[in-house]
Backbone as CSV, one residue per row, in Angstrom:
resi,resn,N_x,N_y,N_z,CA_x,CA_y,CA_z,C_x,C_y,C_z
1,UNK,11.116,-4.004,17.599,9.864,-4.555,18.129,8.913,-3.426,18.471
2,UNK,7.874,-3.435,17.672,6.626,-2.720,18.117,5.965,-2.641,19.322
3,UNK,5.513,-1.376,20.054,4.612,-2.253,21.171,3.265,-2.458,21.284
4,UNK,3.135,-3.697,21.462,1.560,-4.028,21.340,0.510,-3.368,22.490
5,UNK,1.002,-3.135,23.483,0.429,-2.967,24.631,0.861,-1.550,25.279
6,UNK,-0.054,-1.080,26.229,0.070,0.025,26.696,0.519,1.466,26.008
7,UNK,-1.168,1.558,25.346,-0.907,3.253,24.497,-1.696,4.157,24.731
8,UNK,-2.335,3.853,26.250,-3.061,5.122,26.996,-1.657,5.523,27.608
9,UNK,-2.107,7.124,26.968,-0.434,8.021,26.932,-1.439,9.119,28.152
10,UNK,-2.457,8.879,28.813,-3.480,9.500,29.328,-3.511,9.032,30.886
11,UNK,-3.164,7.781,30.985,-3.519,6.836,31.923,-2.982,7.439,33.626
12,UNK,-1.805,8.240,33.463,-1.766,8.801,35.003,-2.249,9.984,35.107
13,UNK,-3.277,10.272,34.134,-4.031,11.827,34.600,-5.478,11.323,35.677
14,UNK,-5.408,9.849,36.270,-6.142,9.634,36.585,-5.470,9.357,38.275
15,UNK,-4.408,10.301,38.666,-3.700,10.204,40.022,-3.940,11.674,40.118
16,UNK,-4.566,12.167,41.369,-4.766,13.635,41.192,-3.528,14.574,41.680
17,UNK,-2.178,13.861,41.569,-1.047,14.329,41.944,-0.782,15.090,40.794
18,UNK,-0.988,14.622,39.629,-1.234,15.159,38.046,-1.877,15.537,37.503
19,UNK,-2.989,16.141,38.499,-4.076,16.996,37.861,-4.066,17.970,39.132
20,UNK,-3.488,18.060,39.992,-3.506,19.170,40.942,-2.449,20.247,41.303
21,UNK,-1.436,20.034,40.500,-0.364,20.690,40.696,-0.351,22.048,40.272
22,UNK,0.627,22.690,41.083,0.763,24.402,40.973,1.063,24.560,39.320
23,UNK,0.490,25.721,38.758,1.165,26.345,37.684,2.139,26.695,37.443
24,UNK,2.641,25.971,36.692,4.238,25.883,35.979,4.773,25.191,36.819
25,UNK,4.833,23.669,37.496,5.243,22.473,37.911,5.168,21.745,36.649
26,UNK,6.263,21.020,36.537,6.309,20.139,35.886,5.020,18.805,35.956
27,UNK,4.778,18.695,36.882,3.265,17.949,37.438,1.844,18.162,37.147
28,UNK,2.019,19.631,37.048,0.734,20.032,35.743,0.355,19.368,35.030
29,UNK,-0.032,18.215,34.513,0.094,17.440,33.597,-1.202,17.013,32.580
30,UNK,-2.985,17.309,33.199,-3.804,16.505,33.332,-4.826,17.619,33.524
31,UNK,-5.832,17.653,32.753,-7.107,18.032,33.228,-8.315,16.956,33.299
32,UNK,-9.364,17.152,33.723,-10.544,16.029,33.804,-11.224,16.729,32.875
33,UNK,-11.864,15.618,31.659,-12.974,16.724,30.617,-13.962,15.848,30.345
34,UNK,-14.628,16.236,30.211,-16.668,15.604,30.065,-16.216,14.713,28.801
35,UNK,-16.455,13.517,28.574,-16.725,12.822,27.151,-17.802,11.668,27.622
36,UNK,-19.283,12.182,27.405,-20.358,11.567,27.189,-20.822,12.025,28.685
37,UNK,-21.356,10.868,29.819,-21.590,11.089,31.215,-20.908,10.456,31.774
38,UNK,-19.268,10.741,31.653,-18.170,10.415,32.121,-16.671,11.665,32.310
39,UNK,-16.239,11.376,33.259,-15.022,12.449,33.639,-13.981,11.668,33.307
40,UNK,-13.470,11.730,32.422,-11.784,11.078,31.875,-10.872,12.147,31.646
41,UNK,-9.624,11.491,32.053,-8.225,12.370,31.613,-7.989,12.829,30.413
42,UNK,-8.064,14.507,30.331,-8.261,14.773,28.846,-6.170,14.953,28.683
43,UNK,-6.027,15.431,27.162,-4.645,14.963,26.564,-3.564,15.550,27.652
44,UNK,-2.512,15.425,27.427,-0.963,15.651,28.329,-1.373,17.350,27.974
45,UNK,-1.016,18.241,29.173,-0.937,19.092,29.008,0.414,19.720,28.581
46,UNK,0.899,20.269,27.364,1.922,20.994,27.031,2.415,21.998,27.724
47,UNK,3.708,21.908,27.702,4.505,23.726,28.084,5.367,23.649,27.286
48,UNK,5.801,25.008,26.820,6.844,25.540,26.235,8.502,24.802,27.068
49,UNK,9.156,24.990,25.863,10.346,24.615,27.029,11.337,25.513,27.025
50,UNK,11.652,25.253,27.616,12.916,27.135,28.187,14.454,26.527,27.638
51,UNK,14.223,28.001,26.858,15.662,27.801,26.065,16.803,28.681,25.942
52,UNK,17.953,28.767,26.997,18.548,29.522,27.588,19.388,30.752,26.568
53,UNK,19.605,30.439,25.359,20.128,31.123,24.481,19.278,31.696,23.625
54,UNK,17.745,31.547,23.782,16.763,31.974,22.700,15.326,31.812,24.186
55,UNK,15.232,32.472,24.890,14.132,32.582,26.481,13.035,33.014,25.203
56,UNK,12.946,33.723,24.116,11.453,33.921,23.509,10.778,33.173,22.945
57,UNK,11.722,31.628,22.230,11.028,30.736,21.543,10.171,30.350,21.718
58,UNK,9.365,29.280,21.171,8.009,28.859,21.073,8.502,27.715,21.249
59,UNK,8.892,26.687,21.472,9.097,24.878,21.375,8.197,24.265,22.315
60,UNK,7.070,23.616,22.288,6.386,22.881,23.269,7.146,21.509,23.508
61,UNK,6.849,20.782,25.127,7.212,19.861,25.391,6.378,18.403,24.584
62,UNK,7.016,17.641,25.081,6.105,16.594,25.018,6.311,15.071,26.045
63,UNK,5.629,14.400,26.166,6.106,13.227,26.978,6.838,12.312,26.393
64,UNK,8.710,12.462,26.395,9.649,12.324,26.088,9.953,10.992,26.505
65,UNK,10.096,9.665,26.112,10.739,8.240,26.686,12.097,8.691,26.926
66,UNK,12.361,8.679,28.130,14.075,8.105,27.911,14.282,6.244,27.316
67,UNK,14.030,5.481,28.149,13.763,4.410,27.483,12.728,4.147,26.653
68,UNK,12.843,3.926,25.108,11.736,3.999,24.596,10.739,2.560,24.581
69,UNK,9.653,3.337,24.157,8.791,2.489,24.088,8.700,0.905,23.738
70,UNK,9.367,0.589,22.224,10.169,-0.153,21.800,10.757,-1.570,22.470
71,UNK,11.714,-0.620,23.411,12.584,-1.496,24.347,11.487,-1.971,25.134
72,UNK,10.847,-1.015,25.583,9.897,-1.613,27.177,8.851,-2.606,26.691
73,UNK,8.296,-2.403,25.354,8.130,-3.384,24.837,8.581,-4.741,24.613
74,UNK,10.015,-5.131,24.617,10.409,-6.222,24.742,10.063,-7.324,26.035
75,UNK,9.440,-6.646,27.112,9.117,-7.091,28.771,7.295,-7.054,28.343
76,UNK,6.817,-6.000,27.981,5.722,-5.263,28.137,4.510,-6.779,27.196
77,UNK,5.671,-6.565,25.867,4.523,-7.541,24.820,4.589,-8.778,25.348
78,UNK,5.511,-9.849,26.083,5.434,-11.078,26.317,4.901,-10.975,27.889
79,UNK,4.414,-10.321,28.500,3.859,-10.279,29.929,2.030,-9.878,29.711
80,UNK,2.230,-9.454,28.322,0.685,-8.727,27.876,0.162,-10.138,26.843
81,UNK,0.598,-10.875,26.398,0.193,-11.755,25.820,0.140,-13.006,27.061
82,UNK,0.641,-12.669,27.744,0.386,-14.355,28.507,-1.071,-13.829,29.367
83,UNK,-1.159,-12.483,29.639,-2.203,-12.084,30.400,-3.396,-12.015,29.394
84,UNK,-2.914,-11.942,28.185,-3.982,-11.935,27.235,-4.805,-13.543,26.986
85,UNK,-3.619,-14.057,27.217,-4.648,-15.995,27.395,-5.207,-15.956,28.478
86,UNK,-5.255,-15.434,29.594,-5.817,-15.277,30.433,-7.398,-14.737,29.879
87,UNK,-7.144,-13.644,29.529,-8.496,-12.595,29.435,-9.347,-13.583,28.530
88,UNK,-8.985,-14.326,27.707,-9.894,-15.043,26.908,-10.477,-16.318,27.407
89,UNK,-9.400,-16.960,28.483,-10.010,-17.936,29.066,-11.010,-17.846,30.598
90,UNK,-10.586,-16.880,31.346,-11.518,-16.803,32.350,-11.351,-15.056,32.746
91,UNK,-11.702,-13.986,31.930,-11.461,-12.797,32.578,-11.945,-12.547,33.867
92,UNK,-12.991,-12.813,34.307,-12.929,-12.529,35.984,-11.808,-12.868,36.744
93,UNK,-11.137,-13.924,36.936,-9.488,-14.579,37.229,-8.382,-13.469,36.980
94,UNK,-8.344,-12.510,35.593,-7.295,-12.004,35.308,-6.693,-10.943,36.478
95,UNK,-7.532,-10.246,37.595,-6.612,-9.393,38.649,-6.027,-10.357,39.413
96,UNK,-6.196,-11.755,39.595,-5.502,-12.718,40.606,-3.744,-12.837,39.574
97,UNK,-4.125,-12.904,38.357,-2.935,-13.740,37.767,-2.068,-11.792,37.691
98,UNK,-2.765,-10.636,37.918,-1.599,-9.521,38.394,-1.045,-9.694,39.508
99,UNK,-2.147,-9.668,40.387,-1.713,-9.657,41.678,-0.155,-10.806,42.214
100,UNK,-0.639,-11.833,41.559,0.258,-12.996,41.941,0.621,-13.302,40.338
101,UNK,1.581,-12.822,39.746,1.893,-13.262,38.378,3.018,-14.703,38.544
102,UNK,3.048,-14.976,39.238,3.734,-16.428,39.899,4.137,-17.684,38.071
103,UNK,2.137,-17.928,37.763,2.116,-18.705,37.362,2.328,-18.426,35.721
104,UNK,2.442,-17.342,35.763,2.183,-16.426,33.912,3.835,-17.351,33.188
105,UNK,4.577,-17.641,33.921,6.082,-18.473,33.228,5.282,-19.358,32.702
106,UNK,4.284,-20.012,33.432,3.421,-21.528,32.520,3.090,-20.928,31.305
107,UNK,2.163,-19.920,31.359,1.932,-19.430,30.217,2.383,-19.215,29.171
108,UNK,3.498,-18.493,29.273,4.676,-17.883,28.551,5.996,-18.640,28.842
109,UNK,6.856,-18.780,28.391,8.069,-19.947,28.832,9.031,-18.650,28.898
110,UNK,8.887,-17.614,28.262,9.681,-16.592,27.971,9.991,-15.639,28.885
111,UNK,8.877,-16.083,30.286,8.714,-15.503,31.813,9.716,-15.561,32.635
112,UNK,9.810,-16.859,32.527,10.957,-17.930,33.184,12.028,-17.120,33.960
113,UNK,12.586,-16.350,32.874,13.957,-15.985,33.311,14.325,-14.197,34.143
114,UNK,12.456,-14.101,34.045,12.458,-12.552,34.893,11.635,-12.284,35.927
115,UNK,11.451,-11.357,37.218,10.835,-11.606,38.270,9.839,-10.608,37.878
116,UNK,8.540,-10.884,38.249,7.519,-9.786,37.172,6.789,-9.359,39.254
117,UNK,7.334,-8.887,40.146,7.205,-8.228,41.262,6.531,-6.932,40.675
118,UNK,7.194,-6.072,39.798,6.472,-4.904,39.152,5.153,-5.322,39.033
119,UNK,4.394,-6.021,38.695,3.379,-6.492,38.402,1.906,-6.164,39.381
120,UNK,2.186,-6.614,40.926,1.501,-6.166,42.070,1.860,-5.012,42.262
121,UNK,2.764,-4.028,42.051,3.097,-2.873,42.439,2.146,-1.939,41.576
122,UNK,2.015,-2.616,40.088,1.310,-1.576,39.384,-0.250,-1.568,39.843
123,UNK,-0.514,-3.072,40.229,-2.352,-3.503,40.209,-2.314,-2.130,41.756
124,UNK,-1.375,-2.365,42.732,-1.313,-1.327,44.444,-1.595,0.107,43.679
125,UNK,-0.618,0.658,43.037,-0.972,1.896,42.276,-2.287,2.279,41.459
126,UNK,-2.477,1.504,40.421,-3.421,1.702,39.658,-5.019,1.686,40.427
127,UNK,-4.840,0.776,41.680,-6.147,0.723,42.311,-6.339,1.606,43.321
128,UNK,-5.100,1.870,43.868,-5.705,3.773,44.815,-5.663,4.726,43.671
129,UNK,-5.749,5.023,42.884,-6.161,5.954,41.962,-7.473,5.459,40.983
130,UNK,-8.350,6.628,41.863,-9.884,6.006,41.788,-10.460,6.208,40.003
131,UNK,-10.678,4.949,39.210,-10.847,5.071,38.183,-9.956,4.566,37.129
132,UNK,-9.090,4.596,37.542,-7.836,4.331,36.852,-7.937,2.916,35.806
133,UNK,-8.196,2.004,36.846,-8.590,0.546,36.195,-9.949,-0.136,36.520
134,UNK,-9.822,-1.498,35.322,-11.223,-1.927,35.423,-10.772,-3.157,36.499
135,UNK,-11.179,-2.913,37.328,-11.027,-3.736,38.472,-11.807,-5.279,38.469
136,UNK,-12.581,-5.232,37.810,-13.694,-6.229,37.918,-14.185,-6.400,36.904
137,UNK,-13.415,-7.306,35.713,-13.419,-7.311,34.590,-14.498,-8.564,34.007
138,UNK,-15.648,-8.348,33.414,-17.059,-9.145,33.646,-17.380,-10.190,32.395
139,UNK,-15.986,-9.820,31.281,-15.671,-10.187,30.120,-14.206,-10.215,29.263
140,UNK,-14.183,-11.403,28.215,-13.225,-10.953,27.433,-12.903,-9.350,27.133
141,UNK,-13.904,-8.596,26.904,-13.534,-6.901,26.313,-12.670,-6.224,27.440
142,UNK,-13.685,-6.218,28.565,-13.044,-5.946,30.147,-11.614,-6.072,30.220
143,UNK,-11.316,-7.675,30.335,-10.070,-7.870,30.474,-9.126,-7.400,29.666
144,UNK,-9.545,-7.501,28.530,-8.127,-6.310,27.423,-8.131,-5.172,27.556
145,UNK,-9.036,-4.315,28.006,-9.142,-3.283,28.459,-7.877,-3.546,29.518
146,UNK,-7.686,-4.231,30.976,-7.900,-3.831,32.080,-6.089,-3.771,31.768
147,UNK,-5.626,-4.854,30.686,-4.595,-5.319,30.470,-3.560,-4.164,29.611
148,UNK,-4.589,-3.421,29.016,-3.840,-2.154,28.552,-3.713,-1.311,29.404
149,UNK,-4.299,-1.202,30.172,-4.685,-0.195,31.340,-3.357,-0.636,32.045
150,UNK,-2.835,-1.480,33.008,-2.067,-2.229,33.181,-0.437,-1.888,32.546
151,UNK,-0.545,-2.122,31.530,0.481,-1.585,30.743,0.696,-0.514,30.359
152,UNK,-0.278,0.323,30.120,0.161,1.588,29.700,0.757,2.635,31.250
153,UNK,-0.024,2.269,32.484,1.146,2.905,33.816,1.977,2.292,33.632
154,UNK,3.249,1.122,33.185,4.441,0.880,33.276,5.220,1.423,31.763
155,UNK,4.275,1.758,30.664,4.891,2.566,29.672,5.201,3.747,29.999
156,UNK,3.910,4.500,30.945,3.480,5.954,30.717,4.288,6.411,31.882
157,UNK,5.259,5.366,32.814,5.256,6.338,34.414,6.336,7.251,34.066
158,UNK,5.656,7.995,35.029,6.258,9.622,35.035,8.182,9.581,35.316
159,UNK,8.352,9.070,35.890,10.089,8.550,36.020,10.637,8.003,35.066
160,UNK,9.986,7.717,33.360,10.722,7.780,32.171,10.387,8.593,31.537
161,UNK,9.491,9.518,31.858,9.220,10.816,31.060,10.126,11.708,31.301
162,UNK,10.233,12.651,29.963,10.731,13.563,29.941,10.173,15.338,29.307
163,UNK,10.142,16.099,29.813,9.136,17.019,28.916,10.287,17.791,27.699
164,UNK,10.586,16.509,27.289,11.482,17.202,26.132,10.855,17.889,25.025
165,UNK,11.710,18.788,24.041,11.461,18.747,23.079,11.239,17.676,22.216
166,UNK,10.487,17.920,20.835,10.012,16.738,19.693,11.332,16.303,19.089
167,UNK,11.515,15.183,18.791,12.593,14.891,18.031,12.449,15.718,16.708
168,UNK,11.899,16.403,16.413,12.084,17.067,15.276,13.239,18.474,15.437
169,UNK,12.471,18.898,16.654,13.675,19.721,17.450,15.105,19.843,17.959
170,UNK,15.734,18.416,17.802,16.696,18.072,18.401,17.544,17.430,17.309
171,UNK,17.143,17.801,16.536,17.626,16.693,15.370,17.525,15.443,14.601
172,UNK,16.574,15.295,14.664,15.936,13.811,14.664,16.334,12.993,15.866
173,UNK,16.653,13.583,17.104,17.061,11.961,18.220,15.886,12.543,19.161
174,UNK,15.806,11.591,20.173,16.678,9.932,20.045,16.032,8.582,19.692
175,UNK,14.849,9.631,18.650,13.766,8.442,17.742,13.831,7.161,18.620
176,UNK,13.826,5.771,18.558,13.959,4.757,18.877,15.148,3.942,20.359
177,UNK,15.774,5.160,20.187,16.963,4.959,21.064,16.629,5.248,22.995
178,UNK,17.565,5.089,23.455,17.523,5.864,25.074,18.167,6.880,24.508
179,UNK,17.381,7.884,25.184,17.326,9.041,25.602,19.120,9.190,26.086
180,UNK,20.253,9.618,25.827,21.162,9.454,26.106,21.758,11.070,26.915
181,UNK,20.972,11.873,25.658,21.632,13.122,26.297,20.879,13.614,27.565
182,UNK,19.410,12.916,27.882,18.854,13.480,28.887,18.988,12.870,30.055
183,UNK,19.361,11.617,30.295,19.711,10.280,31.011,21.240,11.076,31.712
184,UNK,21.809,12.001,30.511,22.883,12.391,31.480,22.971,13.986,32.259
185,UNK,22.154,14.657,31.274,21.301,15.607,32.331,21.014,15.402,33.666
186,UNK,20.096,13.893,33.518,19.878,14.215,34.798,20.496,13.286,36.477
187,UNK,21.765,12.863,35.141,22.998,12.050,36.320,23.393,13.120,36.901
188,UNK,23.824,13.948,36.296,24.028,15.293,36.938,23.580,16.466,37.560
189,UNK,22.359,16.387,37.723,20.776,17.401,38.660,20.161,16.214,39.081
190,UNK,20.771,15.464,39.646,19.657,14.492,40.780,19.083,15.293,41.637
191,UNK,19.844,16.616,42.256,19.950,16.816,43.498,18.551,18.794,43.178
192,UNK,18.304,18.610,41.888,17.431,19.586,41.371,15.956,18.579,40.740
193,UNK,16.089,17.581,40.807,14.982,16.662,39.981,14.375,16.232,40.641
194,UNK,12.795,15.828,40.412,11.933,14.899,41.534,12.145,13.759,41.214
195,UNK,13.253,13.462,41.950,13.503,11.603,41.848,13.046,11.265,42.669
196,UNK,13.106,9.980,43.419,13.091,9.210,44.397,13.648,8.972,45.075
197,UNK,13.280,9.051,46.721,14.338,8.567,47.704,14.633,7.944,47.407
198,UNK,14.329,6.719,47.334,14.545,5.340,47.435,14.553,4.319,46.052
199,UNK,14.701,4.841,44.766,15.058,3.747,44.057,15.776,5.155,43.148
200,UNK,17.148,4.154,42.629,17.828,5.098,41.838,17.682,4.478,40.478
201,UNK,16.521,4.886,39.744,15.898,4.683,38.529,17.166,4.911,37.762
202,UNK,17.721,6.088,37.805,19.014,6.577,36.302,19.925,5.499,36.317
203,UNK,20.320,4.965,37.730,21.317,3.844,37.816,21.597,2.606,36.474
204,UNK,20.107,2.565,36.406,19.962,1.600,35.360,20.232,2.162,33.847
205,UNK,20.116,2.979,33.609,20.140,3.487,32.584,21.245,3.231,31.877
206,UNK,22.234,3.550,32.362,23.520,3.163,32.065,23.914,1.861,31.197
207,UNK,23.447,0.550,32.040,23.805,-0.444,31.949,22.797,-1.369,30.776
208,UNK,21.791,-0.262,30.768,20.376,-1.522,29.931,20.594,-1.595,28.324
209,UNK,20.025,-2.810,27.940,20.415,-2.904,26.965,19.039,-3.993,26.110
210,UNK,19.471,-4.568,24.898,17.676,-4.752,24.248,17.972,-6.566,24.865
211,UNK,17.749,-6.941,26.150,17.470,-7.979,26.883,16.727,-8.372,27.997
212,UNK,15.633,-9.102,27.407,14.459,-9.018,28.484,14.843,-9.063,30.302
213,UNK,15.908,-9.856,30.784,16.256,-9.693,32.000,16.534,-8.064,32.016
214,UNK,17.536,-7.140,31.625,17.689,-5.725,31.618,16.598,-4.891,31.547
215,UNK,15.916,-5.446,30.975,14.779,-4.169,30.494,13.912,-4.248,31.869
216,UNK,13.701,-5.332,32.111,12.688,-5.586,32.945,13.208,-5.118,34.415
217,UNK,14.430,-5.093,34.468,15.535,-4.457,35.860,14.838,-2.836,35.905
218,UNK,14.940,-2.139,34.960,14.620,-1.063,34.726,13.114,-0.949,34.735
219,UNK,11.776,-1.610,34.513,10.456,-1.552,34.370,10.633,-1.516,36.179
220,UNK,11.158,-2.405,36.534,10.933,-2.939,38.209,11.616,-1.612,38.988
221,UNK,12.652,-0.747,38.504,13.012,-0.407,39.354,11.677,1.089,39.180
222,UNK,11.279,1.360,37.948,10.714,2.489,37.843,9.018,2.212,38.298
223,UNK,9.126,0.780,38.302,7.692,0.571,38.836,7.753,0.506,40.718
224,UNK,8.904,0.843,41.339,8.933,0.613,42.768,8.943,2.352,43.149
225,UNK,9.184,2.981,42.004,8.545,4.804,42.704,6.893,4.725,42.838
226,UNK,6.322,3.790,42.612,4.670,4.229,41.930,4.196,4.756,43.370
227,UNK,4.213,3.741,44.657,3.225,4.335,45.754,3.760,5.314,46.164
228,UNK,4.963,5.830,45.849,5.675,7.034,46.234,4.388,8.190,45.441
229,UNK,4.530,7.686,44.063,3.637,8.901,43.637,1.975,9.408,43.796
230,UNK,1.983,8.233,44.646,0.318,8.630,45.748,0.871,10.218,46.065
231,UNK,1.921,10.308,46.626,1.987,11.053,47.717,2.673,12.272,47.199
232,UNK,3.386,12.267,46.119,4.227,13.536,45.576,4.115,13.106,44.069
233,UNK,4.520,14.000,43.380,4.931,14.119,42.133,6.427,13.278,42.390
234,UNK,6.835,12.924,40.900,7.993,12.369,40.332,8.205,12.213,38.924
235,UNK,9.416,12.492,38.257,9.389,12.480,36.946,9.264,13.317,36.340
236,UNK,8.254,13.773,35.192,8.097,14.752,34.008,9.142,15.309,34.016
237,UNK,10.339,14.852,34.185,11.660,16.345,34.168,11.399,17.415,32.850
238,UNK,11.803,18.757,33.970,11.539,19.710,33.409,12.991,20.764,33.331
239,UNK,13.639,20.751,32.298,14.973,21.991,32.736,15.331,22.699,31.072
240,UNK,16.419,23.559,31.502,16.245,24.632,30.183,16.967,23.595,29.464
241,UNK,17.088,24.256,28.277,17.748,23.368,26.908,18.173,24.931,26.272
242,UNK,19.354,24.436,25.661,20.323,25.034,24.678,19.669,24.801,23.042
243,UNK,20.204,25.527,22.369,20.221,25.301,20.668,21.506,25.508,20.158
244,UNK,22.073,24.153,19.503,23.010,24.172,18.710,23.556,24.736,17.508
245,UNK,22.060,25.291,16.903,22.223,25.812,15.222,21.743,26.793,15.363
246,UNK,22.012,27.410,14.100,21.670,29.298,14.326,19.874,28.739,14.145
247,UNK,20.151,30.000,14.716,18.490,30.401,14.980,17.735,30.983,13.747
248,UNK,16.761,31.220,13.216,15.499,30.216,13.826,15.557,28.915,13.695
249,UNK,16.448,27.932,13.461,16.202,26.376,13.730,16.708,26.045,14.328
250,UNK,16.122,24.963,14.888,16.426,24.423,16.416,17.276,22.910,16.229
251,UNK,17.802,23.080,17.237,18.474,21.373,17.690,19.202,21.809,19.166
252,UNK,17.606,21.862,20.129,18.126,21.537,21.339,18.741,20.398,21.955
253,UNK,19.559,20.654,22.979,20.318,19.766,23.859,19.796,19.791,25.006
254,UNK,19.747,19.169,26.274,20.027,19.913,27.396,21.201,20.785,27.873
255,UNK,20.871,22.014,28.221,21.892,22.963,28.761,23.053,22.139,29.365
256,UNK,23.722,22.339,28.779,25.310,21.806,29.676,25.707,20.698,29.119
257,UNK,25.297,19.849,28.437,25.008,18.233,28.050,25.618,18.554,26.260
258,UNK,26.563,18.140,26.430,27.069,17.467,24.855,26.908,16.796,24.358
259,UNK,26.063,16.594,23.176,25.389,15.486,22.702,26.049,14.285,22.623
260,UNK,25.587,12.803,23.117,25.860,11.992,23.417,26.100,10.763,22.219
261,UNK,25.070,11.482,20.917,24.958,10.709,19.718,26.038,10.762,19.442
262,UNK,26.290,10.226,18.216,27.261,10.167,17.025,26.873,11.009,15.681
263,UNK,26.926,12.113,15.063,26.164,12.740,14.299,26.478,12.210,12.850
């Protein structure tokens, strides 16, 4: 499954937790750049990634899914289409039906069986971060706008990122898949990672699988760090990586982490 929704890969450079951070934080993430007579989040800022058996390489990061896109899509496209009958029938209405997504099961029958609480958590987030969303949506255009906007903080949050290497780097993984070898990285450096007090996002990891109740366990639990990240950074994990094959070609791992695939 493709995802229809949420592909501003840009959308939390508009929390200045991610545009203010020290040099060489993983939180670095974000600059503000002029396009027209407007200040928008210009692209993910890259770093190299540190590679303990080869410290001179060149490999840039990138914003790595552990859960991919794909999957989150399975929650993402049937919660974005019922909001999408919305936007066409009364878009001024559409921040009530976030705020209180109660009634979106009418909409969608496919609702039914999951608690969409993530939902107000994202509209709380997205609206103290000044700019972020279209709050006051005056039209059909508005509202699909506001609805990608919407979706792309529960694609884009920083607690499924990873500043991995490209799958080109690693061997072709984990293309389409969870993130397996980094998911266990960082079962093991909780206690070095900006997680969260209070929700143990990796927990889930383990257990999820391609079923809209699961997936959506995991959207909810990674959407309950968000007001945390008013206040601190979280996510972008950042740590060294190994290379498996002689050098110069690459197929990093994370350091310590035995690949989890099947080759």
């Amino acid at each position: 499954m493709s995802l229809k929704y949420g592909k501003n890969d840009r959308i939390h450079g508009w929390n200045p937790i991610y545009r203010n951070a020290m040099d060489g934080s993983p939180f670095q993430s974000f600059e503000m750049e002029k396009k027209g007579n407007k200040q928008l989040p210009g692209k993910f800022l890259y770093a190299m990634v540190s590679i303990e058996n080869d410290p001179g390489a060149k490999v840039p990061d990138h914003q790595g899914h552990i859960v991919p896109q794909n999957m989150l899509g399975i929650v993402i496209n049937e919660v974005g289409d019922a909001l999408t009958v919305i936007a066409k029938k009364e878009p001024q209405n559409l921040p009530k039906y976030i705020t209180d997504p109660s009634t979106l099961k009418e909409i969608n029958p496919k609702l039914a069986s999951i608690n969409l609480a993530w939902l107000p958590i994202v509209w709380k987030y997205g609206t103290a971060c000044k700019g972020m969303l279209t709050e006051n949506p005056e039209d059909t255009e508005e509202a699909e706008w506001l609805i990608d906007e919407v979706c792309s903080i529960v694609v884009w949050n920083p607690v499924n990122i990873c500043r991995a290497p490209e799958d080109k780097n690693r061997g072709g993984y984990p293309k389409e898949s969870i993130d397996q070898d980094v998911a266990l990285y960082l079962e093991k450096h909780t206690d070095s990672q900006p997680m969260s007090s209070t929700v143990d996002v990796l927990g889930t990891l383990t257990v999820i699988n391609n079923t809209l109740p699961r997936v959506n366990d995991y959207i909810t639990a990674c959407a309950e760090t968000l007001i945390e990240q008013l206040a601190h950074g979280l996510g972008y994990y950042k740590f060294p990586w190994t290379n498996l094959v002689k050098l110069p070609n690459f197929m990093l791992t994370p350091q310590g982490i035995k690949p989890q695939r099947e080759d």
